[in-house]
ZAMARGU-4260 file (C-alpha; in steps of 0.2 Angstrom, whole numbers, plus 5000, padded with zeros to 4 digits):
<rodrens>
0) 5000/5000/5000 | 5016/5013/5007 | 5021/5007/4987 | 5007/5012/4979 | 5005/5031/4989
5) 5023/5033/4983 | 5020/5029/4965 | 5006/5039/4966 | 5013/5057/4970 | 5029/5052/4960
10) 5019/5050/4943 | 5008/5067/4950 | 5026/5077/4948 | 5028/5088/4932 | 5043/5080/4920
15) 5053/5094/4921 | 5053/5097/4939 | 5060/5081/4943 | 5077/5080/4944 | 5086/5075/4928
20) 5106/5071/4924 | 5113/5079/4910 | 5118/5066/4896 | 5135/5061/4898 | 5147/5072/4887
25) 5136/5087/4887 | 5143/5102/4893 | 5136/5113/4905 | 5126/5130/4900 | 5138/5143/4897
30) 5136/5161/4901 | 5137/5175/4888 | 5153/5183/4897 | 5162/5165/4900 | 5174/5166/4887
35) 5177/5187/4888 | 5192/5192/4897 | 5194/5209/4906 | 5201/5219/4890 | 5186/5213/4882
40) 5172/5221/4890 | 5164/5236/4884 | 5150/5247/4891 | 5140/5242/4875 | 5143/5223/4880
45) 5137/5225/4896 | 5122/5233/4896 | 5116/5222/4884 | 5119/5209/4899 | 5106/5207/4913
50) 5107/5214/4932 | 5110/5194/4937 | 5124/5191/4925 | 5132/5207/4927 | 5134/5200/4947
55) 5140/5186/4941 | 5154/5194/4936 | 5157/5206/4948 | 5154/5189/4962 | 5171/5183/4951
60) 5179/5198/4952 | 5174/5198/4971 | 5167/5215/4971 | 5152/5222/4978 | 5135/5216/4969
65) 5123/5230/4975 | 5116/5245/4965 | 5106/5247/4948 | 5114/5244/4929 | 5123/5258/4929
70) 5132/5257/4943 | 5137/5239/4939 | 5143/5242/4923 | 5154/5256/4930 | 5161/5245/4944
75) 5165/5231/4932 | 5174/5246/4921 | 5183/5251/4938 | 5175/5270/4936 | 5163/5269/4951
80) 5166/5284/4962 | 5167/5278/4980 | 5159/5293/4988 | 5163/5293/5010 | 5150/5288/5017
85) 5148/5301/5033 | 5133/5303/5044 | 5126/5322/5046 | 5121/5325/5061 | 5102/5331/5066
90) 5101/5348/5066 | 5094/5347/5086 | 5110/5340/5094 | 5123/5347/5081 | 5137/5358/5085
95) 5130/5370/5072 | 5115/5374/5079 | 5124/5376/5098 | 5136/5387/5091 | 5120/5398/5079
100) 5112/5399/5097 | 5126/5407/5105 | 5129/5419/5093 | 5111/5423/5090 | 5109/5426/5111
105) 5123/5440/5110 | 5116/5454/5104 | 5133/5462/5098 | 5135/5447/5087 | 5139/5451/5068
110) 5128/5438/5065 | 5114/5448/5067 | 5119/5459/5051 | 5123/5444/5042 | 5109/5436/5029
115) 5105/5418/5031 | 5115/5415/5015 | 5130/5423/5023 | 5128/5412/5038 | 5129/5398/5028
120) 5146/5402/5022 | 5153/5408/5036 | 5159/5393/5044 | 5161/5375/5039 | 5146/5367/5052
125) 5133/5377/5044 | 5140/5371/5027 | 5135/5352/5030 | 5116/5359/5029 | 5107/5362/5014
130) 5104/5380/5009 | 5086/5379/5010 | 5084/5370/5027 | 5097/5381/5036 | 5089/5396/5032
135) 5072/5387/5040 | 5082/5384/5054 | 5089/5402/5055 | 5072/5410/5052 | 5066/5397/5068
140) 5078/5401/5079 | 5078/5419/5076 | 5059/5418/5081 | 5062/5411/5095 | 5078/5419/5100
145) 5069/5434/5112 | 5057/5421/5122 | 5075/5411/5125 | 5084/5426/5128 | 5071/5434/5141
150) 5068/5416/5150 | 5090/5415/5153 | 5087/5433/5158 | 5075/5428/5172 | 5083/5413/5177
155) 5100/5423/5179 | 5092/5435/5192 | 5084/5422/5200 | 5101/5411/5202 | 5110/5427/5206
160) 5097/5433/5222 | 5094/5415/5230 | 5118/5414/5228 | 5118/5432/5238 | 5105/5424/5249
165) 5114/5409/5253 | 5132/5411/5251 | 5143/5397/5252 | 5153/5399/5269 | 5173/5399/5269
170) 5173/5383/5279 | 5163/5368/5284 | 5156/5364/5300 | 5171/5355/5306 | 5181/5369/5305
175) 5190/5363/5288 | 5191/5371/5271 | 5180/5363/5257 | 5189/5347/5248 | 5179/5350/5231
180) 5188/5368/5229 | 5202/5366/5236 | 5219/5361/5229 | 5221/5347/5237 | 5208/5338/5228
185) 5218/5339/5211 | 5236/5333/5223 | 5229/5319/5229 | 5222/5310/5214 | 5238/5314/5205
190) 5245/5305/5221 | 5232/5290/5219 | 5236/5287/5199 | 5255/5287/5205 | 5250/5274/5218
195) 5258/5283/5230 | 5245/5277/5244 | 5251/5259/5237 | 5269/5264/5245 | 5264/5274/5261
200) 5251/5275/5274 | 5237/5287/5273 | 5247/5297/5290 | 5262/5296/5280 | 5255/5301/5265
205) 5245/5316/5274 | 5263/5322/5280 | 5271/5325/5262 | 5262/5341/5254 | 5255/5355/5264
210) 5240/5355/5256 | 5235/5340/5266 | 5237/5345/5280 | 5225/5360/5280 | 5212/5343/5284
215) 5211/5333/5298 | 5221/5316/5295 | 5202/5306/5297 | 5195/5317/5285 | 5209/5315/5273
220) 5209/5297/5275 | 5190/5297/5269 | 5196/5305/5253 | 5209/5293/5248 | 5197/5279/5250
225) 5184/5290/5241 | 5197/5294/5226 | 5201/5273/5226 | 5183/5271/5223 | 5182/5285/5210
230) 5197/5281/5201 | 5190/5263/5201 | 5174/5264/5197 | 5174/5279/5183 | 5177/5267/5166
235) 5158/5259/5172 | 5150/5278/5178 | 5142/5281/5161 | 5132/5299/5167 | 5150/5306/5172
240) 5156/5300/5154 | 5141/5307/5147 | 5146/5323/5158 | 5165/5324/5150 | 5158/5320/5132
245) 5147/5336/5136 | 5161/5350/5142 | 5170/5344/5128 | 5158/5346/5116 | 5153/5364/5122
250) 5170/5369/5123 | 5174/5366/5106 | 5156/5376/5102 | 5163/5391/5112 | 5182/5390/5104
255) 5171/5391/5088 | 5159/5405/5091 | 5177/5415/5098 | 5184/5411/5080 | 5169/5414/5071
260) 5169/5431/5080 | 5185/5438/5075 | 5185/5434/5058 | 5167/5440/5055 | 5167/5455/5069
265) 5169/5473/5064 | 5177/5474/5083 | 5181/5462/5098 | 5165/5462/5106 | 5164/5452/5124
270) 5153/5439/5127 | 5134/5442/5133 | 5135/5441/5153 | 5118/5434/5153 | 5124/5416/5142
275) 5141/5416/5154 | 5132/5418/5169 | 5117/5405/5165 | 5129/5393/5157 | 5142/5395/5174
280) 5128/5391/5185 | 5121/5377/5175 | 5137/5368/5172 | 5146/5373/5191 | 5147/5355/5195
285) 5159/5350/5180 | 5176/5352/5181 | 5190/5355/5172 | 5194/5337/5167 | 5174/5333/5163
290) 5172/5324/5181 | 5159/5330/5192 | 5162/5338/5210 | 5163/5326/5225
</rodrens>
C-alpha cells in the first residue's frame, strides 16, 4: 500500500521538475561573458547583459553586487566613484546649531547683520546643511531667539538673588576648608594614579604636601578611600562620561563662536554676561577634566 502512495505522488510530479542528469558528454550551460576576458568588456557589451549576470561577474571579480545597471557596469569598468560615506548630524543635537544659538543670544554678534545665505558660508558646520533647510532653521531660531533670551534673563536674576542669599561659607562645619575647591583635591588624585597610597600610609602620605594638612588626618583618610573608589569605578559611571563627552563638546562650540567672532566682527565684542552667567551656574558641577564635583 506505502508502494502504491509513493508511485502515486511520483507520477503526480511535472517531467521537468523532477530531477534529471545531464547526458554524459554534454557540457554545461555557458554564460554569455564565460569566454570574455577583462580587456574585452565594453560598456556596449554590458548593458546588453542582465542585472544577474552582470553579478556574476562582479561575484568573480569579488566586488560588491549591490546598485542598479549603471552602477554595475561602471564597477565592472573600475569608474565607480566611491563617495565617503559620513553621517550628518540632526540639526537638534549638532554643534552648528549650539554654536548659531550662542551667537544669535549675544546681541553684539555680527551675525545679526549677516543674511541667512552669509551664515551659511561663514563657517564649515553650517555648510554640512542644505541651503534651504538652514535658512528654515535660522528663520526658527531667530523667532524664538527673544522668548530664550528673556527666559535666561530671568533665570540669571533668579540664580543670582537666591547665591547672595545663601552664600557658600569659607569653611565647613568641622572647621575645615571645602575638599571640592580646594587644591588638594587635584594633589591627591595625581597621588592615587601614582600609587603613592600603594607605598605609604594614609598618616604618611598626609605628611608630604602642605596641602593635606589644612584637613584633619580622618577626614583626609576618607578621601583617599573615596578617590580609590572614583578612580576605580569611573570606566563603568556612564552619566560622568556622558558629563565629559558634554564640556567637551561645548567647549569646542565656544572655541568656535570665539573664532567665528573675530573673523566676522567689525570689533572684539565680549561675550553676553547673561549666556556666561546662566551657562556657569548650569554647568558649576563640571570640572576642568569633565568629572563632576565630590
Amino acid at each position: 500500500m506505502l508502494a502504491f502512495a509513493k508511485q502515486s505522488i511520483r507520477s503526480n510530479i511535472p517531467a521537468q521538475t523532477r530531477g534529471t542528469q545531464p547526458p554524459p558528454g554534454a557540457q554545461p550551460p555557458s554564460t554569455p561573458t564565460e569566454h570574455q576576458t577583462e580587456e574585452q568588456w565594453t560598456e556596449e557589451s554590458l548593458k546588453a547583459l542582465k542585472n544577474d549576470e552582470l553579478k556574476a561577474i562582479l561575484q568573480g571579480l569579488g566586488l560588491k553586487r549591490s546598485g542598479n545597471k549603471k552602477e554595475l557596469v561602471d564597477r565592472i569598468l573600475g569608474r565607480e566613484v566611491v563617495t565617503e560615506n559620513k553621517k550628518k548630524p540632526k540639526w537638534r543635537n549638532s554643534k552648528a546649531r549650539a554654536m548659531l544659538v550662542r551667537m544669535l543670544m549675544d546681541n553684539q554678534s555680527n551675525v545679526h547683520k549677516m543674511t541667512w545665505k552669509e551664515s551659511h558660508a561663514s563657517h564649515e558646520w553650517f555648510q554640512e546643511y542644505d541651503p534651504m533647510l538652514f535658512q528654515r532653521y535660522v528663520r526658527d531660531l531667530r523667532k524664538a531667539n527673544p522668548q530664550k533670551v528673556a527666559v535666561v534673563t530671568e533665570d540669571n536674576e533668579i540664580i543670582k538673588r537666591e547665591l547672595n542669599r545663601f552664600p557658600r561659607p569659607t569653611k565647613t562645619n568641622r572647621g575645615e576648608p571645602f575638599w571640592d575647591t580646594h587644591p588638594a583635591k587635584l594633589l591627591l588624585r595625581g597621588d592615587v594614579k601614582a600609587g603613592k597610597h600603594l607605598d605609604m600610609k594614609p598618616a604618611l602620605l598626609h605628611q608630604t604636601r602642605s596641602e593635606y594638612k589644612a584637613f584633619s588626618l580622618k577626614t583626609f583618610r576618607a578621601h583617599i578611600y573615596q578617590e580609590k573608589r572614583h578612580q576605580k569605578e569611573l570606566p563603568m559611571r556612564v552619566n560622568r562620561r556622558n558629563k565629559k563627552a558634554q564640556y567637551k563638546y561645548e567647549k569646542e562650540v565656544k572655541e568656535n563662536v570665539a573664532l567665528w567672532n573675530t573673523q566676522n566682527d567689525d570689533e572684539d565684542n565680549e561675550d553676553d554676561e547673561s549666556v556666561e552667567v546662566w551657562e556657569e551656574c548650569c554647568h558649576d558641577d563640571v570640572s576642568e577634566d569633565g568629572d563632576e564635583e565630590e
